[in-house]
KOLLO-261088 format. One line per 4 residues: their letters; for each residue x, y, z of N, C-alpha, C. Coordinates in steps of 0.05 Angstrom, whole numbers, plus 5000, padded with zeros to 4 digits. Layout:
N
a> X:Y:Z:X:Y:Z:X:Y:Z | ... $
END
This chain:
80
xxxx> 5017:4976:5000:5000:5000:5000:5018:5025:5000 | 5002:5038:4985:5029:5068:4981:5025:5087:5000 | 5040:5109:5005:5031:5130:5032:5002:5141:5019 | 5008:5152:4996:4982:5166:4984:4954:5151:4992 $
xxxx> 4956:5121:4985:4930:5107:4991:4920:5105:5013 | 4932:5101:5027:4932:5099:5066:4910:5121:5066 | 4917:5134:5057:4909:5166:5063:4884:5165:5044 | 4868:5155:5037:4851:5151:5020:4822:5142:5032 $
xxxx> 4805:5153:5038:4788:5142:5045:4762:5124:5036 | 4748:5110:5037:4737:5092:5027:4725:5096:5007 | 4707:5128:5014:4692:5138:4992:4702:5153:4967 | 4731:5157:4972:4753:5158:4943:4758:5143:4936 $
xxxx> 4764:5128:4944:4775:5097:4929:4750:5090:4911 | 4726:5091:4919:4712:5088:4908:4699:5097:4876 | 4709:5119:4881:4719:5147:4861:4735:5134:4844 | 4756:5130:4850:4782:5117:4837:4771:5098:4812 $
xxxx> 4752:5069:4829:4741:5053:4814:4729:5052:4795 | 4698:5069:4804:4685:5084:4782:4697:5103:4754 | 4708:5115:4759:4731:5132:4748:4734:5108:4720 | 4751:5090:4740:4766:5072:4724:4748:5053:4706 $
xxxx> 4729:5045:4714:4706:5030:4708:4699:5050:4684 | 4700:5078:4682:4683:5091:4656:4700:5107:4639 | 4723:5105:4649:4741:5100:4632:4747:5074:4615 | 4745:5061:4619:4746:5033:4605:4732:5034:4583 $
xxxx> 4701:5039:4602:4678:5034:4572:4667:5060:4560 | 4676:5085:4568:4667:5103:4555:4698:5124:4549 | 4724:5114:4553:4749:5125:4547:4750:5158:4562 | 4741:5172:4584:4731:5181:4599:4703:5187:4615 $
xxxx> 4705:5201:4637:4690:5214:4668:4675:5232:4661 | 4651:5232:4671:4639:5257:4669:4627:5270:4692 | 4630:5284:4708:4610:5296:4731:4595:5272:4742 | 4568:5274:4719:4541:5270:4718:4548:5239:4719 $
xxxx> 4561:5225:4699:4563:5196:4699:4577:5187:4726 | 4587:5201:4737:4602:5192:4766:4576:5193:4793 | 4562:5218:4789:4544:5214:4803:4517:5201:4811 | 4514:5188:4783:4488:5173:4778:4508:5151:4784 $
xxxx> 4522:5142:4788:4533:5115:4788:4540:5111:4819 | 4548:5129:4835:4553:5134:4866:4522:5146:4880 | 4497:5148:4863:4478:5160:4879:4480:5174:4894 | 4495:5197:4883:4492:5230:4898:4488:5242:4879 $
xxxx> 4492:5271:4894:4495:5294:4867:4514:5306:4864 | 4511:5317:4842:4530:5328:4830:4555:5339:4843 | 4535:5366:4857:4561:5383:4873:4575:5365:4901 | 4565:5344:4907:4591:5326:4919:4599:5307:4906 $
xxxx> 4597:5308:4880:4623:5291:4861:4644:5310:4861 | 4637:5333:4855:4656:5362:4845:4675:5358:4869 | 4669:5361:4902:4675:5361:4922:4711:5338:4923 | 4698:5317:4914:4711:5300:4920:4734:5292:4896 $
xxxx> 4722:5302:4874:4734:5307:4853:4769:5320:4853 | 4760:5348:4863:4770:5363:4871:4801:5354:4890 | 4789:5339:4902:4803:5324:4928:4826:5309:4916 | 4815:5292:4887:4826:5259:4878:4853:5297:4862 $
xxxx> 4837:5309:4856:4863:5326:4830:4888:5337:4858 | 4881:5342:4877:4899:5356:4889:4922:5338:4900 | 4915:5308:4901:4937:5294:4901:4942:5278:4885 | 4936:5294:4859:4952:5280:4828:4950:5248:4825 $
xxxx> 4918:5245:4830:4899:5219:4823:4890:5227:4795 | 4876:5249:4793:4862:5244:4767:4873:5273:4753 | 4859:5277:4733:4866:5297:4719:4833:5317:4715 | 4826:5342:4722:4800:5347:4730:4798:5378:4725 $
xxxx> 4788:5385:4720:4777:5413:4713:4736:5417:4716 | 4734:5432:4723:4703:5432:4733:4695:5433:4697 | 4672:5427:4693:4656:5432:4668:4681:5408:4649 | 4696:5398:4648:4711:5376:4638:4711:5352:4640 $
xxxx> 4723:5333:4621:4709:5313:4625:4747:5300:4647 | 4735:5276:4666:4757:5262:4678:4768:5241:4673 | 4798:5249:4674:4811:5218:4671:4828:5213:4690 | 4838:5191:4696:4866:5180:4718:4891:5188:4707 $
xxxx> 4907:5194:4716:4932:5200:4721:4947:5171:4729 | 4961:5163:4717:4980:5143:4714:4978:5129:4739 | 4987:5142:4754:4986:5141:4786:4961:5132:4794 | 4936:5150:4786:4918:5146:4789:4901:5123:4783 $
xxxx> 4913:5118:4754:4902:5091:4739:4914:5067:4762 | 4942:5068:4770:4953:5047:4777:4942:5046:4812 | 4931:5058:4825:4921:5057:4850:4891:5041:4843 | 4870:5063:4819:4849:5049:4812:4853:5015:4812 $
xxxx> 4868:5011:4805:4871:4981:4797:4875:4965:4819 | 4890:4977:4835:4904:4957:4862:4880:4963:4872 | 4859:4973:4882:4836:4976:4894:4817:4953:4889 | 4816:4949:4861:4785:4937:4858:4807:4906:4848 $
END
């Protein structure tokens, strides 16, 4: 387990997955597709979003669409 992950809490990792999961079959993230898939809304996808970019998990801009960061891809994976 890496320091970064430790530090990760359940409901990012979770993030991570999903992420990774719609990346696969749709080659990126969207807001809206992250939220209908985690059953919240929107503005706490953004929240958490926000969270995964500041420790260089994903790659994220509001109104943009998301992808994993290398790093990010390779944590996604050791998760699920």
């Amino acid at each position: 387990m890496t320091v970064k992950q430790s530090r990760l809490s359940e409901s990012l990792e979770d993030y991570l997955e999903i992420i990774l999961d719609l990346e696969t079959t749709h080659k990126v993230a969207r807001t809206k597709d992250i939220a209908i898939k985690m059953g919240v809304q929107q503005g706490t996808v953004s929240g958490a979003l926000k969270s995964l970019g500041e420790k260089g998990l994903i790659n994220y801009r509001p109104y943009s669409f998301i992808t994993l960061t290398p790093e990010g891809a390779k944590m996604a994976r050791e998760i699920t």
